[in-house]
C-alpha positions as CSV (number, residue, x, y, z in Angstrom):
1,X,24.7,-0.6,20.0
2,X,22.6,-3.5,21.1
3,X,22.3,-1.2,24.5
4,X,20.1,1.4,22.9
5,X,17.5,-1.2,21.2
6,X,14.3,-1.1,22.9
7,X,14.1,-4.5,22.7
8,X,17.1,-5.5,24.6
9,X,15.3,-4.6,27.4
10,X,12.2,-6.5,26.5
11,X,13.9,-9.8,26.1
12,X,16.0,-8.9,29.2
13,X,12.6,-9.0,30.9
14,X,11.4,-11.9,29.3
15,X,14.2,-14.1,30.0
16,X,14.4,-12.8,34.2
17,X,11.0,-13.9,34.2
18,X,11.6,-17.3,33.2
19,X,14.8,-17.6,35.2
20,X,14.1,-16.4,38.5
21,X,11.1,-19.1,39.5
22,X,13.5,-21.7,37.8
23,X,16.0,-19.8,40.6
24,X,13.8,-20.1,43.6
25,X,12.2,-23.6,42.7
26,X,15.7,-25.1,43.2
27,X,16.6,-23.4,46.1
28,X,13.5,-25.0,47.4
29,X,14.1,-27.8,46.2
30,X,17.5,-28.8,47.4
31,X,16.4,-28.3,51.0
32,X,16.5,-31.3,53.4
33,X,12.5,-31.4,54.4
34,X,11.1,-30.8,50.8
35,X,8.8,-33.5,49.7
36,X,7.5,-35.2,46.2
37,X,4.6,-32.7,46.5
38,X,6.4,-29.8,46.8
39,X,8.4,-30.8,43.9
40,X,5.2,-31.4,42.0
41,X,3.7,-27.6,43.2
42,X,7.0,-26.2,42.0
43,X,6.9,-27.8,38.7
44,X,3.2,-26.6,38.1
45,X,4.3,-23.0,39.3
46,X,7.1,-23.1,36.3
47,X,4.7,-24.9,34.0
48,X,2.6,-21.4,34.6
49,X,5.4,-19.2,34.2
50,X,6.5,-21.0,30.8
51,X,2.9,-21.3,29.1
C-alpha cells in the first residue's frame, strides 16, 4: 500500500514545502497595497525555497 512506504511521507513533505510559500506569496500578492518590490522579495523567498 503506497500508505505504508516510508517515502510517501518524505515526498509528502517535500512537496508541502514547496507549495505552501508558493500558497502564502499569492495571498500576498493579490492584495490591493502590494508593490513591485514586494513581488520581487516574494519571488527571491521562493527562489530559496526551490534551490
Amino acid at each position: 500500500m503506497i500508505l505504508n512506504r516510508g517515502s510517501f511521507y518524505d515526498d509528502l513533505h517535500f512537496i508541502t514545502s514547496i507549495l505552501r510559500p508558493i500558497k502564502e506569496s499569492i495571498i500576498q500578492l493579490e492584495s490591493r497595497d502590494s508593490t513591485l518590490s514586494d513581488c520581487f522579495v516574494h519571488l527571491i523567498k521562493l527562489a530559496a525555497t526551490i534551490y
